[in-house]
ZAFI-684802 format. One record per residue (C-alpha): y, x, z. Coordinates in Angstrom, 1 decimal, decimal comma, m for minus. Each point is the difference from the previous one (the first is absolute). Layout:
N
{rec {Y; X; Z}},
...
***
This chain:
238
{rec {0,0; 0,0; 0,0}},
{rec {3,6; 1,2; m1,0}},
{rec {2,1; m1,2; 2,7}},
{rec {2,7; m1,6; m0,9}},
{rec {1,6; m1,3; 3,0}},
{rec {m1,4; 2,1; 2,9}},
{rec {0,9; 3,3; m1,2}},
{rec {0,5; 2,1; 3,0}},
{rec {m3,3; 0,2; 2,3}},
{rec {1,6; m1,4; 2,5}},
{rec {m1,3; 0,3; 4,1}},
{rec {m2,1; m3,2; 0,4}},
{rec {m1,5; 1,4; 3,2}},
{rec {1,7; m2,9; 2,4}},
{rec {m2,0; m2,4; m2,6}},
{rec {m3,7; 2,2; 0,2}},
{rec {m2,7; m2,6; 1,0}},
{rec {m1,1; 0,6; 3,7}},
{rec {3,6; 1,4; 1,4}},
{rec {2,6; m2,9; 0,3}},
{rec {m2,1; m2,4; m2,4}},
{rec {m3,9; m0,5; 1,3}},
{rec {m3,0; 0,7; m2,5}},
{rec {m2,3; m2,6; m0,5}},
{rec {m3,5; 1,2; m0,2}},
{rec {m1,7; m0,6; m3,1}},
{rec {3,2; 0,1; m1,9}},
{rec {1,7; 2,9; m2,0}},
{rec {3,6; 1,3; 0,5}},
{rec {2,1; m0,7; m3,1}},
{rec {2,2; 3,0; m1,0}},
{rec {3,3; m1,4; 0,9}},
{rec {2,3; 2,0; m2,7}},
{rec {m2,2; m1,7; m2,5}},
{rec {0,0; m3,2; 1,6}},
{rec {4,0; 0,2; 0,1}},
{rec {m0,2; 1,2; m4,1}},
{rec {m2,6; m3,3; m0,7}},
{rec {2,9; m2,2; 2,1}},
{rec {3,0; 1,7; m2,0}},
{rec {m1,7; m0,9; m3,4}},
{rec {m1,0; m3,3; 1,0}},
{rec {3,8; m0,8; 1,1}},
{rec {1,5; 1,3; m3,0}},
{rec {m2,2; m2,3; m2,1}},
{rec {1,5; m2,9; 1,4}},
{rec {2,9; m2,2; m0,2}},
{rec {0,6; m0,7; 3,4}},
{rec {0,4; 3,6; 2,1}},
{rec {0,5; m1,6; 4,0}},
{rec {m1,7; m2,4; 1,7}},
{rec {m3,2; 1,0; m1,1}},
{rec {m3,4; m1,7; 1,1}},
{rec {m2,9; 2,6; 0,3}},
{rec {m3,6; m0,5; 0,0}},
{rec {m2,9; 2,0; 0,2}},
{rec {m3,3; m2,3; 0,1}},
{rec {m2,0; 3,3; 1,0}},
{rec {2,6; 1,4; 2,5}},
{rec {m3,1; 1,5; 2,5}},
{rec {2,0; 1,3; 3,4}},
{rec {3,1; m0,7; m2,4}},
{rec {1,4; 4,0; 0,1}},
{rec {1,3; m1,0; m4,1}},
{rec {1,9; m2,7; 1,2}},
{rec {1,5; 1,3; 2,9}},
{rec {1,2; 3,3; m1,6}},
{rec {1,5; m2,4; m2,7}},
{rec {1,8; m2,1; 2,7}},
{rec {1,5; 2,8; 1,7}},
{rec {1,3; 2,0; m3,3}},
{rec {0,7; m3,1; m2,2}},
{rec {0,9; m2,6; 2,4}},
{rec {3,5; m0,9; m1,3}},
{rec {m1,9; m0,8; m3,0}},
{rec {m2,4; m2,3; 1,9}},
{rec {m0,1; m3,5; 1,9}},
{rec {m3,3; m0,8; 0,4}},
{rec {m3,5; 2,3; 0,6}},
{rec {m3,2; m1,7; m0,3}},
{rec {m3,5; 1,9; 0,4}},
{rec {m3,3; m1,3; 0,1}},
{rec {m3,8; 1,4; m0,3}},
{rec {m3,6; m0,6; 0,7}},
{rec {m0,5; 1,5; 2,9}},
{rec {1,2; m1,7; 3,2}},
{rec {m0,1; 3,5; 2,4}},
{rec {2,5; 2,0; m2,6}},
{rec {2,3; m3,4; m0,5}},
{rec {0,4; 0,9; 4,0}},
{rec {1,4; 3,1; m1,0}},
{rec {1,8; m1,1; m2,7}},
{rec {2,3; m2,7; 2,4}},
{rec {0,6; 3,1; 2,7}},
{rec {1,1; 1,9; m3,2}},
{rec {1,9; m2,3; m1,1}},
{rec {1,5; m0,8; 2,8}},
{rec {1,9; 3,6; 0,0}},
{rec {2,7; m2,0; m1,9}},
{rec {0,9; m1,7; 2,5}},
{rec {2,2; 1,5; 3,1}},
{rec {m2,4; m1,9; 2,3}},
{rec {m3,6; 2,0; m1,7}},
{rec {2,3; 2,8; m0,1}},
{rec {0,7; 0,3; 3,6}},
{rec {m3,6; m1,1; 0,9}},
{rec {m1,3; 2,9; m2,1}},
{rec {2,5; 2,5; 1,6}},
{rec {m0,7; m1,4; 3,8}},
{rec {m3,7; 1,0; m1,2}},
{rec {0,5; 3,4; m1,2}},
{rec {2,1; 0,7; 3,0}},
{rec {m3,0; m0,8; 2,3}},
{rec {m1,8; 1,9; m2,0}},
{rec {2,2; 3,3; 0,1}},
{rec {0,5; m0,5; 3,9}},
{rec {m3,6; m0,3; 0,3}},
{rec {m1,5; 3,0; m2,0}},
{rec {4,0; 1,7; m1,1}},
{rec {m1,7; 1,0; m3,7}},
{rec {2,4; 0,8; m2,8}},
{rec {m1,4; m2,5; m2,3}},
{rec {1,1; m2,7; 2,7}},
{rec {3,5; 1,4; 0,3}},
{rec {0,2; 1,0; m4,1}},
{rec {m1,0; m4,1; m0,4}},
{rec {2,8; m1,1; 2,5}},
{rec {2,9; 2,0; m2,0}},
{rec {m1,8; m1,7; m3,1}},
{rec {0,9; m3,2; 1,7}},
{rec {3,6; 0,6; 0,5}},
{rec {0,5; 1,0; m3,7}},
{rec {m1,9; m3,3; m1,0}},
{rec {1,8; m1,8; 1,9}},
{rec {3,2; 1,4; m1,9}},
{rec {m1,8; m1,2; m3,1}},
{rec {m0,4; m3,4; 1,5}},
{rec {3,4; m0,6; 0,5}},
{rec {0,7; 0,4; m3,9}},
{rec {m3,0; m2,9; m0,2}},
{rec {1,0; m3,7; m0,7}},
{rec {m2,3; m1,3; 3,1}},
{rec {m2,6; m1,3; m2,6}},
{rec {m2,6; m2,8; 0,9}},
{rec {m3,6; 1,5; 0,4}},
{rec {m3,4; m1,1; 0,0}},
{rec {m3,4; 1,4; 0,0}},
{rec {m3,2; m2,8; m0,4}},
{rec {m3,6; 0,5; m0,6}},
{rec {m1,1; m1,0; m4,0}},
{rec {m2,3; 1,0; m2,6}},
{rec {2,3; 0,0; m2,8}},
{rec {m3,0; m0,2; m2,7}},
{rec {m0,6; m3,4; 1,4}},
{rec {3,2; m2,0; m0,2}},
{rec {3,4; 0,3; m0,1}},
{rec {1,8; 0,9; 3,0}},
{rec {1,7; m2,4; 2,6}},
{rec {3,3; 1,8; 0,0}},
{rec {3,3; m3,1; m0,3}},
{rec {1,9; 2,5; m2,4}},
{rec {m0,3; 1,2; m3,6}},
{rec {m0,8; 3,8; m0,4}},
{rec {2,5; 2,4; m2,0}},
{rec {m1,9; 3,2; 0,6}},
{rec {m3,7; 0,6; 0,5}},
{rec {m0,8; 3,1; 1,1}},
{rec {m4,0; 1,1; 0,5}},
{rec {m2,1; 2,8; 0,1}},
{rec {m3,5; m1,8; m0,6}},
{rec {m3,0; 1,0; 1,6}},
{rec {m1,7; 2,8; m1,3}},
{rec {m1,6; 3,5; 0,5}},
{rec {m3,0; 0,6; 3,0}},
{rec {2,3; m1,0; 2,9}},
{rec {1,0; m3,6; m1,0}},
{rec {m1,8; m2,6; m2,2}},
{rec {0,7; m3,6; m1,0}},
{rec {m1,8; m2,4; 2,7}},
{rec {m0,2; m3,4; m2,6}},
{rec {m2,3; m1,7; m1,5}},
{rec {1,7; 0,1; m2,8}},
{rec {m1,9; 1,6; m3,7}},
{rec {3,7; 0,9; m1,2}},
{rec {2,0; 0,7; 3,0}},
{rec {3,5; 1,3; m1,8}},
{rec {m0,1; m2,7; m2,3}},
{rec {m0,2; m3,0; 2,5}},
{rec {2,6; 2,1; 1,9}},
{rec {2,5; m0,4; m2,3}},
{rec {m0,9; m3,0; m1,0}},
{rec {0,9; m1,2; 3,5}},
{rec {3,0; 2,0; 0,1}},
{rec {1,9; m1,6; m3,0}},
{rec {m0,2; m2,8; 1,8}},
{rec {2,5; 1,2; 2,4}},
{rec {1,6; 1,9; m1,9}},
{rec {3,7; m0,5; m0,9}},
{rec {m0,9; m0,8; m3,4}},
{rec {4,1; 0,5; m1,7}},
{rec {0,3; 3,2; 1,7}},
{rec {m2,5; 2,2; 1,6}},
{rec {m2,5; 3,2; m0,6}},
{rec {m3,5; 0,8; 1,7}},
{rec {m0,8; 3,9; 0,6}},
{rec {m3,8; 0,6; 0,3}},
{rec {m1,8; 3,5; 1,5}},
{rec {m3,3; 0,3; m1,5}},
{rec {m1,9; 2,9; m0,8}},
{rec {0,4; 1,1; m3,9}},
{rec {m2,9; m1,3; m1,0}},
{rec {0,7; m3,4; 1,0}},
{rec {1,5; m2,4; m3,0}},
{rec {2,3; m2,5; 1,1}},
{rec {1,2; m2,9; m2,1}},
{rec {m0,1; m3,4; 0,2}},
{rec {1,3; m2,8; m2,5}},
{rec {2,7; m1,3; 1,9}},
{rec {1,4; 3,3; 0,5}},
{rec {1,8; 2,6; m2,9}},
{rec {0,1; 3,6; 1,3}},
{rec {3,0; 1,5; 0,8}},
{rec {m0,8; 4,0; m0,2}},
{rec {m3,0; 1,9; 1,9}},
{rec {0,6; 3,2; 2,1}},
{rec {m2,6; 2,5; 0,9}},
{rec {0,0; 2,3; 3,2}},
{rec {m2,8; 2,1; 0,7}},
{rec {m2,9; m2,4; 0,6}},
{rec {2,1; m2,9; 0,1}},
{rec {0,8; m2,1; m2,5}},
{rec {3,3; m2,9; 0,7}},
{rec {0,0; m2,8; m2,5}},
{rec {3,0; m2,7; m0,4}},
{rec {m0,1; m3,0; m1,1}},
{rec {2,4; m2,8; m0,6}},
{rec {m1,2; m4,1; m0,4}},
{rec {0,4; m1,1; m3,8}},
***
């Protein structure tokens, strides 16, 4: 991937899964100078550039969406995540939750506990990633959140507003793997999603692996980018 947005390697440490943000077992961490690239392409492909809905129907312990609210949350009023698994949706919520002042300073009363208790660096190094997270917070536009248990391959979601970005990186590799019944899990997947999608105005970003082909006839394709093993596909309803 040429970056086009996210040209300096910026520090994303206060952002690492496991520091400030928890990791969800099971789940990968998504790199989040990439992620921030996928959100800047989706944004420029629209019309509308604020108050943004985002969605990610495979969210896991919801580290993508996070990242995205902290870095692009002028851009964004409302984060949804949902997944399979009830134990990472858990995490997810906490996660979440970080962009709020009241998650924040729950997550900081925590760490603090933690660094009176056993005084490691990592627990002090996490607190001064709180402060400077909470500096990012304050340029946020208080979005509504909400984290929910689904299978996205079996229906559409139960979320009460229309989607303008979809941002997900599919399951894939040895350490995650779809949990449906489903034959043809990406295609009922976006079946399902354009029908919450924001059909005049609004772009999907999918992570598969390169080998994976995704189309689907209500969809066109917008452009496909390639990074290392990772493959991110967009797509716009016709």
């Amino acid at each position: 991937m040429n970056y086009k947005y996210e040209t300096e390697n910026k520090d994303y440490r206060d952002l690492a899964s496991g520091r400030v943000l928890l990791n969800a077992k099971k789940t990968t961490a998504f790199p989040i100078r990439m992620a921030s690239e996928i959100m800047q392409h989706c944004i420029a492909s629209l019309e509308k550039k604020e108050s943004l809905t985002l969605y990610d129907p495979c969210c896991g312990g919801a580290h993508l969406l996070t990242a995205m609210g902290f870095i692009h949350g002028k851009a964004i009023k409302s984060i949804y995540g949902s997944d399979f698994d009830r134990d990472v949706i858990e995490v997810a919520t906490t996660n979440l939750s970080l962009l709020t002042d009241d998650g924040l300073i729950k997550r900081e009363n925590q760490l603090s506990s933690l660094f009176d208790a056993y005084a490691k660096e990592s627990h002090k190094e996490a607190l001064e990633s709180v402060e400077r997270l909470r500096s990012m917070s304050a340029q946020m536009t208080s979005p509504t959140i909400s984290s929910f248990t689904w299978d996205i391959t079996s229906g559409p979601p139960p979320v009460n507003e229309k989607a303008d970005i979809v941002i997900t990186d599919i399951p894939y590799g040895n350490t995650v793997g779809w949990q449906t019944m489903s034959s043809a899990p990406v295609q009922d997947l976006l079946g399902h999603l354009e029908l919450i999608m924001n059909k005049e105005d609004s772009i999907i970003a999918i992570v598969s692996e390169k080998k994976e082909t995704i189309t689907h006839d209500r969809f066109e394709k917008v452009k496909t980018m390639k990074h290392g093993k990772r493959k991110v596909t967009m797509l716009k309803p016709k």
